[in-house]
C-alpha positions as MATLAB code, in Angstrom:
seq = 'XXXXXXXXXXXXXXXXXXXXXXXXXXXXXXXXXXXXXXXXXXXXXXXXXXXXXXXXXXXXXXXXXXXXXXXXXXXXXXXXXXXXXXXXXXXXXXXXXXXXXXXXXXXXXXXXXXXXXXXXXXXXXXXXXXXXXXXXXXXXXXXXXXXXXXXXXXXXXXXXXXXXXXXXXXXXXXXXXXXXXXXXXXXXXXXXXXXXXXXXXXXXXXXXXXXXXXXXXXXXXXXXXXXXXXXXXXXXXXXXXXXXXXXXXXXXXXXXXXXXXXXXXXXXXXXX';
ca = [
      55.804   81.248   57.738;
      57.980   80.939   54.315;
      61.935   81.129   55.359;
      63.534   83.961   54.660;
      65.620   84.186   51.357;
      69.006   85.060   53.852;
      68.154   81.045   55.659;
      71.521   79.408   55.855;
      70.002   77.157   58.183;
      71.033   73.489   57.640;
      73.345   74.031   55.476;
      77.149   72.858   55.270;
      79.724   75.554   54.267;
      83.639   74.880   54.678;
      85.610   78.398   54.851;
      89.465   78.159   53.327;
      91.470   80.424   55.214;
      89.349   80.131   58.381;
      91.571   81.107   61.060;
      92.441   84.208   59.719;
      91.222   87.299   60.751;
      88.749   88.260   57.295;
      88.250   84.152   56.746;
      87.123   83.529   60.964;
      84.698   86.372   60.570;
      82.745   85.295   57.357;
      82.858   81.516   58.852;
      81.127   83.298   62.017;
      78.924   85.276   60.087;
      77.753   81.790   58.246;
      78.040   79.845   61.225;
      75.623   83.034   63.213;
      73.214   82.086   60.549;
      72.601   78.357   61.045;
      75.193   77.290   58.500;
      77.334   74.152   59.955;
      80.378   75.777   59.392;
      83.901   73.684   59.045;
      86.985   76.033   59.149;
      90.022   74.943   56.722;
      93.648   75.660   56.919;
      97.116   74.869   57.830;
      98.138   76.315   61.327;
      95.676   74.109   63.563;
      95.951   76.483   66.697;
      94.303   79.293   64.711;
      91.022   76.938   63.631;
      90.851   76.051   67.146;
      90.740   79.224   68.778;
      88.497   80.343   65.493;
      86.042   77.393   65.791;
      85.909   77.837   69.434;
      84.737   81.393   69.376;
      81.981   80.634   66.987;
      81.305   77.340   69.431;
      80.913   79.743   72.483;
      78.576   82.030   70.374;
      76.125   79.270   69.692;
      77.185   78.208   66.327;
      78.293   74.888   64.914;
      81.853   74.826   63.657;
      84.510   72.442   63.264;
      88.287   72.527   61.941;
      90.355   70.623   59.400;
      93.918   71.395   58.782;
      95.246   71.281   55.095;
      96.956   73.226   52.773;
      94.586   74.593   49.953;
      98.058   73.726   47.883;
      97.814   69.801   48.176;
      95.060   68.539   45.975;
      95.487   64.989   48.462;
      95.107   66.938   51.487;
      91.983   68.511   50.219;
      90.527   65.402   48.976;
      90.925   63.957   52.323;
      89.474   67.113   54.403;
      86.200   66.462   51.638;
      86.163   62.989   52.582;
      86.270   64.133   56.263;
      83.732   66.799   55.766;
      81.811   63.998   54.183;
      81.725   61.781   56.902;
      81.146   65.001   59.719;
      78.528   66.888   58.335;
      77.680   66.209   54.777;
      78.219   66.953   51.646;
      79.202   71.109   51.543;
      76.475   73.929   50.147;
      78.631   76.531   50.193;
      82.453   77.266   49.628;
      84.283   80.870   50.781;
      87.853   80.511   48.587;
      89.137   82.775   51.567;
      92.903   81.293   51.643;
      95.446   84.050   50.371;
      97.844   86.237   51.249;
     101.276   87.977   49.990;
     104.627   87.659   50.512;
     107.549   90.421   51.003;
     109.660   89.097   47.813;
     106.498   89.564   45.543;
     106.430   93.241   46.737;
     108.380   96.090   44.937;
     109.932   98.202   47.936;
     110.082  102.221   47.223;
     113.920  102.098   46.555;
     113.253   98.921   44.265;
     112.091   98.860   40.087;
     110.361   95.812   39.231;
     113.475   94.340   37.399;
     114.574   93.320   41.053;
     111.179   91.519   41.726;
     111.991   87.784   43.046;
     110.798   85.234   40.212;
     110.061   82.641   42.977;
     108.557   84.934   45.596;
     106.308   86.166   42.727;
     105.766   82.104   41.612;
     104.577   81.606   45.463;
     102.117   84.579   45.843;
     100.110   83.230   42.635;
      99.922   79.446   43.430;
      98.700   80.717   47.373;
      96.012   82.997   45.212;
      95.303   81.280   42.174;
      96.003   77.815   42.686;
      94.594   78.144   46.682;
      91.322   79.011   45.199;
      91.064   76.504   42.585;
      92.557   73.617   43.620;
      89.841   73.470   46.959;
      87.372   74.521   44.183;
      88.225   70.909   42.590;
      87.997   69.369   45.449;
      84.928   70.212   46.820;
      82.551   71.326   44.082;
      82.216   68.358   42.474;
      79.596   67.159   45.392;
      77.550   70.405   44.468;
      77.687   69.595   40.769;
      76.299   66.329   41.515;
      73.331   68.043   43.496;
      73.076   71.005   41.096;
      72.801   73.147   43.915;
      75.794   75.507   45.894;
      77.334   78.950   46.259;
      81.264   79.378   45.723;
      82.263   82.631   46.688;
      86.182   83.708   45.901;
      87.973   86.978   47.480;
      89.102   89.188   44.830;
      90.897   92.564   46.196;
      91.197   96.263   44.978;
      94.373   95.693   43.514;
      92.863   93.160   40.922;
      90.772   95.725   38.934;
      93.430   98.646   40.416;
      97.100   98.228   40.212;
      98.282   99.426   43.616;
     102.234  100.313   43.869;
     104.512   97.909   45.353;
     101.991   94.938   45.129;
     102.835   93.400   41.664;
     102.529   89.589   42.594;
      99.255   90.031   44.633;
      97.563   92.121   41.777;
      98.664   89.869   39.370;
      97.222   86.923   41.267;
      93.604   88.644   42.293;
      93.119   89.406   38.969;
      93.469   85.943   37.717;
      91.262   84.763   40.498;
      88.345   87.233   39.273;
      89.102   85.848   35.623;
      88.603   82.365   37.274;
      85.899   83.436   39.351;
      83.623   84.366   36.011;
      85.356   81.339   34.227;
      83.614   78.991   36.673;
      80.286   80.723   36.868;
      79.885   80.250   33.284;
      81.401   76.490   33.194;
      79.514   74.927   35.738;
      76.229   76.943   35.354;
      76.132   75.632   31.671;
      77.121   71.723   32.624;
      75.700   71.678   36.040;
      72.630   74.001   36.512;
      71.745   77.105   37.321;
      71.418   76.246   41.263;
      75.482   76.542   41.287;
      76.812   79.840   41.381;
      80.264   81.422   41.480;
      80.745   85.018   42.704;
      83.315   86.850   44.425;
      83.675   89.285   46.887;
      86.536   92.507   46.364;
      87.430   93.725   49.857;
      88.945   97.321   49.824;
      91.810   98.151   52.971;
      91.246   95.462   55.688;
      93.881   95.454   58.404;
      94.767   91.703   59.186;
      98.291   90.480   60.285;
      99.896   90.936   56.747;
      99.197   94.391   56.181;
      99.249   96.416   59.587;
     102.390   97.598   59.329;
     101.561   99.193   56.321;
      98.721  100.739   57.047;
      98.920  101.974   60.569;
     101.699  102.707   63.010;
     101.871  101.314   66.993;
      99.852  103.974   68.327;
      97.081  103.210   66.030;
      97.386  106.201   63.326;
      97.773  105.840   59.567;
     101.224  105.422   58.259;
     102.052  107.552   54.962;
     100.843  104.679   53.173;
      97.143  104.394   55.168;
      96.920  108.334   55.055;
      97.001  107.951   51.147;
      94.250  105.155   51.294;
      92.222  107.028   53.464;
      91.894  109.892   51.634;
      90.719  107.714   48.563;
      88.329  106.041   50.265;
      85.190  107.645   50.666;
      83.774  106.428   53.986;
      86.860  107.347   54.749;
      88.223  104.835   57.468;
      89.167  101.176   57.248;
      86.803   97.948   56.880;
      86.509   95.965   60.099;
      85.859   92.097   59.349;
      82.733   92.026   60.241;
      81.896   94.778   56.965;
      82.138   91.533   55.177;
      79.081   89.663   56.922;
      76.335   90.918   54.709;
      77.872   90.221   51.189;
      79.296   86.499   52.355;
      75.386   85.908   53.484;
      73.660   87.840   50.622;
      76.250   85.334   47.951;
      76.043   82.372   50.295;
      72.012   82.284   50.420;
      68.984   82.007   47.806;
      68.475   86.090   48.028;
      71.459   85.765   45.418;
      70.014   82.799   43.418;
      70.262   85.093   39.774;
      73.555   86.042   40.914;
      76.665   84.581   39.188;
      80.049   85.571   37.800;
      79.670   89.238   39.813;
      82.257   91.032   42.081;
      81.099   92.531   44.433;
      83.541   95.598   46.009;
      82.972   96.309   49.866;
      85.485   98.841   50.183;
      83.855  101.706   51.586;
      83.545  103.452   47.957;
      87.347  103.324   47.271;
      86.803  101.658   43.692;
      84.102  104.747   42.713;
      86.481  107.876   43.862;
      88.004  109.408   40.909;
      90.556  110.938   43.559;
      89.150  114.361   42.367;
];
């Protein structure tokens, strides 16, 4: 019987961000699939407790700490990667986040926006999706073969309020992400593909506040989202599952430089 096109079976994939809440549940949904899944990042106690869920699901997983920020400490998780399970098939950029300085508050203008907080929030984006990028697709170049996959957001191709340094910073990643599809398609193949995936309103540990209060409703802030989104709740991680597999596996193979929005129809509602 020929494999299915979805078969992850066999192959390596490393995860940035894999302790997170949206980064542990694509590394699950890989690992679910017969990837051999190794889960990257810096807080140690998170990959654990990530790897070990996958572990007690029946998946292989292991963890490497380092900071998607130090080229060195990624060049040494590759070289441990190397020696664990192999050279890597497929990359999830999912390392990100934002920080309160990069945010414009309500009773803030953006002339009071923090230069360095705004500095940090793009190097965590931008630079903590290329600089693992550079360290571990070279060994897919060499084989012609692999599947990076970046996370993009809504507020790359939607300026939300408040969130000036994170838009700014998606946006350049999706710029990057079709930047690489066309550079190493051209010098290394057509078997390595860059693609990214757009999330729409996710609650993870940054955000909550935000978007829902302590007893589980919508703040002000969710309401509004809500009512632009067309499905009209929020995604759970595991929304995520089918895109990471559909860009991680040959059912994508004629699929590069795309975004690909799961966010419940928010990007397609006029508001009207």
């Amino acid at each position: 019987m020929q494999d299915s096109p979805f078969s992850l079976g066999g192959r390596v994939a490393v995860v940035t961000g894999g302790g997170g809440i949206l980064g542990s549940a694509m590394a699950r949904a890989l690992a679910l699939a017969g990837a051999r899944v190794a889960l990257l990042g810096r807080t140690a106690a998170k990959l654990h407790a990530a790897a070990a869920r996958i572990r007690a699901e029946g998946g292989e997983a292991m963890e490497i700490a380092a900071d998607v920020l130090s080229r060195e400490a990624l060049l040494r998780a590759r070289d441990e990667l190397l020696t664990a399970l192999g050279p890597p098939e497929v990359l999830v950029l999912a390392a990100g986040g934002n920080r309160l300085g990069a945010t414009i508050a309500p009773d803030q203008r953006v002339f009071d926006l923090d230069e360095q907080e705004f500095d940090a929030v793009v190097d965590l984006n931008l630079k903590g999706t290329l600089l693992p990028a550079l360290a571990f697709a070279p060994d897919m170049a060499a084989r012609g073969r692999g599947s990076i996959i970046t996370i993009s957001s809504m507020a790359a191709s939607r300026p939300l309020t408040r969130v000036v340094g994170y838009s700014a910073a998606k946006a350049a990643v999706e710029n990057l992400t079709r930047w690489l599809a066309v550079e190493l398609a051209r010098k290394h193949g057509p078997g390595l593909r860059v693609n990214s995936i757009a999330p729409g309103f996710f609650v993870t540990e940054q955000n909550k506040a935000l978007l829902v209060r302590d007893d589980g409703s919508p703040t002000e802030r969710g309401a509004t989202v809500l009512a632009h989104t067309p499905l009209a709740r929020f995604g759970a991680p595991s929304d995520l599952d089918g895109a990471v597999l559909w860009l991680a596996s040959d059912a994508s193979r004629f699929v590069t430089g795309a975004v690909i929005p799961v966010d419940g129809g928010f990007s397609a509602f006029a508001g009207v």
